[in-house]
C-alpha positions in Angstrom: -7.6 18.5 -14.8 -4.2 18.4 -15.3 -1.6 18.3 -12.4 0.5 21.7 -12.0 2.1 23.5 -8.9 -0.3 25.8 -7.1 0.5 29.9 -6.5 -0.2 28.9 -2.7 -1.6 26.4 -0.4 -5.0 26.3 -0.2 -8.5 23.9 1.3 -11.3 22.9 -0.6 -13.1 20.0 0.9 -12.8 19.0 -2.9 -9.5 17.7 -2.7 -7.2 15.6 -0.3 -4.3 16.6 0.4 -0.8 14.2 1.4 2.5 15.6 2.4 5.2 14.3 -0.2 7.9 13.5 2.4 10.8 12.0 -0.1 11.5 9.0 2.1 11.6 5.4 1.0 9.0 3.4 -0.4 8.7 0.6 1.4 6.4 -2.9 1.8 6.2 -4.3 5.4 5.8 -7.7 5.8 5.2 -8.8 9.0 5.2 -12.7 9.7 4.9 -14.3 12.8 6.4 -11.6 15.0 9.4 -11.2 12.0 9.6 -7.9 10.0 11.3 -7.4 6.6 11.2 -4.0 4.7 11.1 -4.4 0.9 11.4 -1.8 -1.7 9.5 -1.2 -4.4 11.7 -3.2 -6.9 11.8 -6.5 -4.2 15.0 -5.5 -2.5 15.4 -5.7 1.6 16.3 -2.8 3.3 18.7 -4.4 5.8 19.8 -0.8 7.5 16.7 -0.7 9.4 16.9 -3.1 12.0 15.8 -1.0 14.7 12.7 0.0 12.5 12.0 -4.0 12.1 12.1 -5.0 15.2 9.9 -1.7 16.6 7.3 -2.2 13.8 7.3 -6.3 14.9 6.9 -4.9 18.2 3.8 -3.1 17.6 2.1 -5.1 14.7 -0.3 -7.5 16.8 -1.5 -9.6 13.7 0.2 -12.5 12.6 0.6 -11.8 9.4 0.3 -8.6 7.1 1.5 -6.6 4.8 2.0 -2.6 5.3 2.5 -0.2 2.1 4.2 2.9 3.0 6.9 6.0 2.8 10.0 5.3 5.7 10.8 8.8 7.1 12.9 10.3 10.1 10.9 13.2 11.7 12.5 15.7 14.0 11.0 15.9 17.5 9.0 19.0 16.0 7.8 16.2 13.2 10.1 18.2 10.9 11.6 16.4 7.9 14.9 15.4 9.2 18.0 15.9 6.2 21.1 14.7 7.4 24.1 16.6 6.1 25.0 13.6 3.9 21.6 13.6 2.9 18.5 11.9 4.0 19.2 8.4 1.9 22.4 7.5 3.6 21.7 8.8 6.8 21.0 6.1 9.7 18.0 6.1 11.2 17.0 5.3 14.8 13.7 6.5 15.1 11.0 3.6 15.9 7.4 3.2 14.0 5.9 3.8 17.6 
């Protein structure tokens, strides 16, 4: 089937469904109690050093390797847009 918007939201226990959030892709290494954010073309995110050091918190193995979308939610876990727009925006939010 090919992909195409839909008229309206809608639940089938057909399909799964994932919220597109327009964040960051990012890889999380975590190494030894270190955390390093990589994108999806190898570069380091180095603007997220609160995020690093609250995901190193929280990560209890000694070494892994997260895949996932880096977001700032609202406290109603509403996307947050910054007015210069969500990309340059600083984010303080921890992974907790």
């Amino acid at each position: 089937m090919p992909l195409g918007p839909a008229r309206e939201p809608f639940s089938h226990p057909d399909w799964i469904f994932e919220i597109k959030w327009d964040g960051f892709r990012s890889l999380v290494h975590v190494e030894h109690g270190a955390c390093k954010l990589v994108s999806r073309n190898g570069n380091e995110f180095k603007s997220f050093a609160v995020l690093n050091e609250a995901i190193a918190a929280e990560v209890k193995a000694r070494s892994t390797v997260l895949d996932g979308e880096i977001v700032c939610l609202t406290e109603d876990e509403e996307f947050w847009n910054s007015p210069v727009g969500p990309r340059r925006a600083f984010i303080v939010n921890n992974a907790s």
